[in-house]
VOPAGU-2260 file (C-alpha; in pm, 1 decimal, decimal comma):
REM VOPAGU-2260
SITE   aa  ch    i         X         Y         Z
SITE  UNK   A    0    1374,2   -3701,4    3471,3
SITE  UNK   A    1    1379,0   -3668,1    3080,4
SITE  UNK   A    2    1259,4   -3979,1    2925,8
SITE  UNK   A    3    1493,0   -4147,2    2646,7
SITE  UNK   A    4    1444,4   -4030,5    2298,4
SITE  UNK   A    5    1528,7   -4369,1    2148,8
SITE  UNK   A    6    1421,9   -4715,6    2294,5
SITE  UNK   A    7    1431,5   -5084,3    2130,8
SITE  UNK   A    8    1288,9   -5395,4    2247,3
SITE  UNK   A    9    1423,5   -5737,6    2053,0
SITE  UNK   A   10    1206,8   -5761,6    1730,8
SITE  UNK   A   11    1019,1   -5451,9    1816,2
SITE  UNK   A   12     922,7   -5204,8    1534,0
SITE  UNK   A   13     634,2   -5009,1    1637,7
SITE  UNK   A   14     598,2   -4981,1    2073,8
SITE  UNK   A   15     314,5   -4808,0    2270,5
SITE  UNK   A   16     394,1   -4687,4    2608,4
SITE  UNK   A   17     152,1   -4584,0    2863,3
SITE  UNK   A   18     -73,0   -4416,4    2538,2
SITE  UNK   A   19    -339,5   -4197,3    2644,9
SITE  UNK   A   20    -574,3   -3958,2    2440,1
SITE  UNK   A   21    -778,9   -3657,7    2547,0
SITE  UNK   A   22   -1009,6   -3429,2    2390,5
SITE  UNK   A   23   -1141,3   -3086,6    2502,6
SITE  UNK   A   24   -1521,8   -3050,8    2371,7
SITE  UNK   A   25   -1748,8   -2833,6    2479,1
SITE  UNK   A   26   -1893,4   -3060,3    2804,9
SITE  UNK   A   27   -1537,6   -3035,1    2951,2
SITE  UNK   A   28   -1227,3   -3311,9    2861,3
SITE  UNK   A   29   -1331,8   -3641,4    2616,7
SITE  UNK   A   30   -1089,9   -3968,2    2689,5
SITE  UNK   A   31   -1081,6   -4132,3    2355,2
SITE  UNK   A   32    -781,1   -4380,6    2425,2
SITE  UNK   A   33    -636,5   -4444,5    2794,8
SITE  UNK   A   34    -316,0   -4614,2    2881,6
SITE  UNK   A   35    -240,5   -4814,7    2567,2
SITE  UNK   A   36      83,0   -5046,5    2577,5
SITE  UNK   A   37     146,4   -5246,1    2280,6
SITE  UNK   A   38     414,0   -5425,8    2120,2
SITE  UNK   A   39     429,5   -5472,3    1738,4
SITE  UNK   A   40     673,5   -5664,5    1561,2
SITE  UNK   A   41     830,9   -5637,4    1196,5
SITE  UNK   A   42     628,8   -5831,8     980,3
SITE  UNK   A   43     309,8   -5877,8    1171,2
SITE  UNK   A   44     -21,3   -5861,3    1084,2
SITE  UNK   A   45    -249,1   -5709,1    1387,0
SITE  UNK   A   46    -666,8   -5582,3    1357,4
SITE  UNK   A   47    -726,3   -5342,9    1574,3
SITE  UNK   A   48   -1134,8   -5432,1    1653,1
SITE  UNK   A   49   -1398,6   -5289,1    1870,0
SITE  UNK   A   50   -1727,0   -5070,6    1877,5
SITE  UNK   A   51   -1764,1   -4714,5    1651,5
SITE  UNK   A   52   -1645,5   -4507,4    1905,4
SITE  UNK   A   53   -1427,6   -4728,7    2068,8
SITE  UNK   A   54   -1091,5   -4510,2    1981,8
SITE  UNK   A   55    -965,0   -4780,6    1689,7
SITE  UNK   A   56    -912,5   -4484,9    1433,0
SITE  UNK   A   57    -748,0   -4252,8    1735,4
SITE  UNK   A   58    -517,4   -4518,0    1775,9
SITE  UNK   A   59    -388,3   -4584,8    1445,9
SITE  UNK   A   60    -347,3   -4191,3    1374,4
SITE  UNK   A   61    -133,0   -4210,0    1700,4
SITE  UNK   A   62      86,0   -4523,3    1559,4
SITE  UNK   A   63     118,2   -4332,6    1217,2
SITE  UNK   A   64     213,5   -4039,4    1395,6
SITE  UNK   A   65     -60,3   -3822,3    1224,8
SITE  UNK   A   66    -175,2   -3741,1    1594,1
SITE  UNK   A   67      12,6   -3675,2    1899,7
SITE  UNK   A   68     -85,5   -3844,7    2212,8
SITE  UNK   A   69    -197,6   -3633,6    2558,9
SITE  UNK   A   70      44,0   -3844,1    2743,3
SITE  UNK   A   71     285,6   -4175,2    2648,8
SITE  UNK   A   72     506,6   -4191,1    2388,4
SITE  UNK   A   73     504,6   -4386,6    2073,0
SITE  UNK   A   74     833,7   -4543,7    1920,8
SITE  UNK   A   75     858,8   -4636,8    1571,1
SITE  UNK   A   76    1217,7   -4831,9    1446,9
SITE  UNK   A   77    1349,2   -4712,6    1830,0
SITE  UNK   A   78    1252,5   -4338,7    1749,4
SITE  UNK   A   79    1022,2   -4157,5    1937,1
SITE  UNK   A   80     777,1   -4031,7    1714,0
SITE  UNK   A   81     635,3   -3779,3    2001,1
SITE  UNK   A   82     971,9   -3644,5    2023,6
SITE  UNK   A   83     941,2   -3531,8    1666,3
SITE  UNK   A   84     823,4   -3216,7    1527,1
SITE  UNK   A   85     567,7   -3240,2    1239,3
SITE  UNK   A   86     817,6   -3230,5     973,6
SITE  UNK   A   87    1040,5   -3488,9    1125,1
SITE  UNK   A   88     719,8   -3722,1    1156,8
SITE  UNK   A   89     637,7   -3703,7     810,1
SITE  UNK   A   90     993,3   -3734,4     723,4
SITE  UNK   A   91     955,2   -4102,5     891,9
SITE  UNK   A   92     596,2   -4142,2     754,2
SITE  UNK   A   93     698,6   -4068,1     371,6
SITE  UNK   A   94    1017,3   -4361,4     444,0
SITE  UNK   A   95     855,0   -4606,7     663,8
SITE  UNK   A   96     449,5   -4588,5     611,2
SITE  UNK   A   97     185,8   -4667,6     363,5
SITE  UNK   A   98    -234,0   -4596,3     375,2
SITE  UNK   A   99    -529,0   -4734,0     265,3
SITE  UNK   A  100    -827,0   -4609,1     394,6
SITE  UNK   A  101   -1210,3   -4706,6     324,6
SITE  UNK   A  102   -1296,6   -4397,0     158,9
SITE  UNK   A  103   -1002,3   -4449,7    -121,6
SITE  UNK   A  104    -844,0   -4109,4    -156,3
SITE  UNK   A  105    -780,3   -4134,0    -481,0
SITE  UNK   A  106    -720,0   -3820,9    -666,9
SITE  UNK   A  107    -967,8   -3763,9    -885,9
SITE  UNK   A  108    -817,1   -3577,5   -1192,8
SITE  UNK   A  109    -520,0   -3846,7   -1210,6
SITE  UNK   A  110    -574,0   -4199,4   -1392,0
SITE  UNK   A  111    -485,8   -4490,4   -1180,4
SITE  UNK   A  112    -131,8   -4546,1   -1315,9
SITE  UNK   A  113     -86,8   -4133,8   -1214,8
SITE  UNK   A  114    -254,8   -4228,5    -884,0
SITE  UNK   A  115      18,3   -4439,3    -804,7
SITE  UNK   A  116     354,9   -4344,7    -942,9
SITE  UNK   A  117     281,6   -4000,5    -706,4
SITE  UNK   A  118     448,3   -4126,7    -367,2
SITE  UNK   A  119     747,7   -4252,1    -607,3
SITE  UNK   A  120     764,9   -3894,5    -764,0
SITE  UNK   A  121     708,1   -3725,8    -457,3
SITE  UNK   A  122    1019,1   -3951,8    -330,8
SITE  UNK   A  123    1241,9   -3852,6    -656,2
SITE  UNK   A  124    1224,2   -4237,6    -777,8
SITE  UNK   A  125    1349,1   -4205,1   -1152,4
SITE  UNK   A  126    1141,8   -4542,3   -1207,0
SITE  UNK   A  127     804,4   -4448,1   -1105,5
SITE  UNK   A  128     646,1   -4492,6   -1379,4
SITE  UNK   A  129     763,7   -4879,4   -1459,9
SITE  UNK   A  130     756,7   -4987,1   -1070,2
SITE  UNK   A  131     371,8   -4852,9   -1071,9
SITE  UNK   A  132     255,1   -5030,7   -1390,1
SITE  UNK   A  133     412,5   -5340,5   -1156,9
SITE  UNK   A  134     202,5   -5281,1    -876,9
SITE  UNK   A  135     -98,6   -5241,2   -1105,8
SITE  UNK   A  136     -47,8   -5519,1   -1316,4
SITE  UNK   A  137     -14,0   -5748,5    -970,5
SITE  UNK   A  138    -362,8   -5645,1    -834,6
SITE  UNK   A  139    -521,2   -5710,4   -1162,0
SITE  UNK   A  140    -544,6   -5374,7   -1324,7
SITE  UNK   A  141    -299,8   -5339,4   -1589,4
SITE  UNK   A  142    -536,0   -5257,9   -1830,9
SITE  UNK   A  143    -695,6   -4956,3   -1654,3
SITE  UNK   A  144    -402,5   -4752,4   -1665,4
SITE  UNK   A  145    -508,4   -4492,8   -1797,9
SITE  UNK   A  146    -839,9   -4501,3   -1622,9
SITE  UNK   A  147    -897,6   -4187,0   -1384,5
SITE  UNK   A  148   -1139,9   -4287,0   -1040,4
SITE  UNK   A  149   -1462,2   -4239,1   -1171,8
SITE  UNK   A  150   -1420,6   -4449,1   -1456,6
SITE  UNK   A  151   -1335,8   -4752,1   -1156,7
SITE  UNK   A  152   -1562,8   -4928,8    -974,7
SITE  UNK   A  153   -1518,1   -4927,4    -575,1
SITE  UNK   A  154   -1330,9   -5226,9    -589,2
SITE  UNK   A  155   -1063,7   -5150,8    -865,2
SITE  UNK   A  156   -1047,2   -4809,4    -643,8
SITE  UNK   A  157    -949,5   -4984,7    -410,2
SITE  UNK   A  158    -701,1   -5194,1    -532,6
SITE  UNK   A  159    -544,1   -4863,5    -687,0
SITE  UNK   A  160    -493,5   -4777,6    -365,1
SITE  UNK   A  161    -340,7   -5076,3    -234,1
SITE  UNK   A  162     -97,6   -5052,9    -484,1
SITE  UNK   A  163       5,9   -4656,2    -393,0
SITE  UNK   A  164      34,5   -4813,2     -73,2
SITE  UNK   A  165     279,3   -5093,0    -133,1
SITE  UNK   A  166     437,8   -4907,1    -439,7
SITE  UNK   A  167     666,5   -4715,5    -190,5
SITE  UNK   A  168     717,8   -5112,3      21,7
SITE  UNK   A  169     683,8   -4918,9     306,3
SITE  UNK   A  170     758,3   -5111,3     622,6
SITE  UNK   A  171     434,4   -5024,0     806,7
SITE  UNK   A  172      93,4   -5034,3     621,8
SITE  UNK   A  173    -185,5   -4884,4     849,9
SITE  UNK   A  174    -549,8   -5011,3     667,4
SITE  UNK   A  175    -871,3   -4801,9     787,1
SITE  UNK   A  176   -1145,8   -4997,0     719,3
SITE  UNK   A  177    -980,2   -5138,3     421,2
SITE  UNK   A  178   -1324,2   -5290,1     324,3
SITE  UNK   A  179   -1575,5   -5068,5     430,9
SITE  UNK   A  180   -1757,8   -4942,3     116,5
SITE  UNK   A  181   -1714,7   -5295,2     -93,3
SITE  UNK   A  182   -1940,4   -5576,1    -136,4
SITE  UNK   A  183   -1850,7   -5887,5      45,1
SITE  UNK   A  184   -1675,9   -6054,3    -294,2
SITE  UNK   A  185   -1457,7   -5776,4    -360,1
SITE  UNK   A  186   -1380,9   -5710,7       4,3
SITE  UNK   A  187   -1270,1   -6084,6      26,8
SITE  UNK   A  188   -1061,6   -6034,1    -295,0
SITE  UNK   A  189    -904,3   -5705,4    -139,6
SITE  UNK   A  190    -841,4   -5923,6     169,4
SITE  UNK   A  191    -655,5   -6165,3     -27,9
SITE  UNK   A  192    -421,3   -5902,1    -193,6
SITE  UNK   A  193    -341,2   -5744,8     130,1
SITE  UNK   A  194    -226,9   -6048,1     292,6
SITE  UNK   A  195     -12,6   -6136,6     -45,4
SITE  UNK   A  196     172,7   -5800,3     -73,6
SITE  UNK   A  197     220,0   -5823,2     294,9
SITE  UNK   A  198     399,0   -6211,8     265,1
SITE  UNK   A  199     547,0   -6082,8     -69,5
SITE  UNK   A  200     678,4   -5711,3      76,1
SITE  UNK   A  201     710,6   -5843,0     441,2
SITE  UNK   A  202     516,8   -5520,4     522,6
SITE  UNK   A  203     374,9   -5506,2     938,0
SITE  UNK   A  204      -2,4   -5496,1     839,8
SITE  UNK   A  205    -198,3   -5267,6    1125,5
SITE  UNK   A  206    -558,8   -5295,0    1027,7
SITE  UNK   A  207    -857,0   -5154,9    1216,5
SITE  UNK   A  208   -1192,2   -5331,2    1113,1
SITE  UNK   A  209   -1490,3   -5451,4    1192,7
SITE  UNK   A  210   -1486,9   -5728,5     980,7
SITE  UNK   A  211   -1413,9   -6047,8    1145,4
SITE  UNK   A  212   -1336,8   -6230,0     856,0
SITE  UNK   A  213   -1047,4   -5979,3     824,3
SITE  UNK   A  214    -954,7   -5961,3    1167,1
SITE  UNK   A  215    -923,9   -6403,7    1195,5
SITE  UNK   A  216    -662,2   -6357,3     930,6
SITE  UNK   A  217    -443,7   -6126,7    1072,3
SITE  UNK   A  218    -148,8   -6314,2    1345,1
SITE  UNK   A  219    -297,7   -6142,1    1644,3
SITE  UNK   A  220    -631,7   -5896,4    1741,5
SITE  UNK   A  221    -668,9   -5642,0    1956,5
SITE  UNK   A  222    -993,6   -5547,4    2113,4
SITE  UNK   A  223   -1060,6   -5178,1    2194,9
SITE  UNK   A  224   -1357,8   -5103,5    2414,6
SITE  UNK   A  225   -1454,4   -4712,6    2566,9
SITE  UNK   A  226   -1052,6   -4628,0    2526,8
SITE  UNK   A  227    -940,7   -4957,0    2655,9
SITE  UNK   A  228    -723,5   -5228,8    2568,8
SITE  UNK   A  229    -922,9   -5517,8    2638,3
């Protein structure tokens, strides 16, 4: 039987179904993720928490659609994104998703405002440059514009990226360890601006962290332990 290409449930926007993922290594077949069902709903805020090695990154590469899943399907906006080819997942990515991850990844020979009007360029937004200075000026860096990465400490890196990832107001914003390489100060102020743009953009926040200040303020956790939902 051929399963359906498109599915929606009520409020869904981003549905697991039966989500398994398996690895070939060299001592025979690695299960990173087994049988993952999950239900996420526009505008929510989830953490995805649990033990290095527990599969929390695996999973969110599968809900971006950056991976593709050994078996089970994942359906974002009623669209199976396994059904996809490459090119029609990052279609959907570049119109639906946003990134941070811990590590930044900024580019380096850009300045911050450069950093940011990018995803609008790369979209052909004739405003780029004025809708960026917005985002910039709203986490509190309007006057490091013209700054490139190195001249930024790890926090204002970090809220450049935040703003490249709202700039686009994607409906999905996946966070990898959001606040992984700051001190606990700036981490709490980079909390603080997620959960704002996320009220302000009514953005679905899917975080994985193993902060548990970070994790309390999201709507609902999820606990991820050898593969399993918990």
């Amino acid at each position: 039987m051929l399963k359906p290409q498109t599915h929606h449930s009520n409020n869904s926007l981003l549905e697991t179904r039966h989500l398994s993922k398996t690895v070939a290594t060299s001592s025979g077949a690695l299960t990173i993720l087994t049988d993952i069902n999950l239900n996420i709903n526009a505008g929510e805020s989830l953490a995805i928490i649990g033990a290095s090695g527990s599969g929390k990154s695996t999973l969110l590469g599968l809900l971006a659609g950056l991976d593709t899943p050994s078996i089970g399907e994942v359906f974002l906006q009623g669209q199976s994104l396994t059904a996809l080819n490459e090119d029609g997942r990052a279609k959907l990515r570049n119109q639906l998703i946003g990134f941070v991850f811990q590590s930044f990844q900024l580019l380096p020979g850009l300045t911050a405002l450069e950093n940011v009007m990018l995803p609008l360029e790369l979209g052909g937004n004739p405003k780029a440059k004025s809708i960026a200075t917005e985002f910039l000026q709203r986490v509190e860096l309007g006057h490091r514009l013209t700054h490139t990465p190195k001249q930024l400490s790890g926090g204002e890196q970090q809220r450049v990226a935040l703003a490249r990832a709202f700039v686009t107001q994607p409906k999905i914003l996946f966070a990898d360890e959001p606040t992984g390489n700051l001190d606990q100060k700036t981490g709490a102020h980079i909390i603080e601006l997620l959960f704002q743009l996320n009220v302000e953009n009514q953005t679905t926040l899917i975080l994985v962290t193993h902060d548990p200040a970070l994790a309390a303020r999201c709507q609902r956790a999820i606990t991820l332990e050898a593969g399993c939902m918990l």
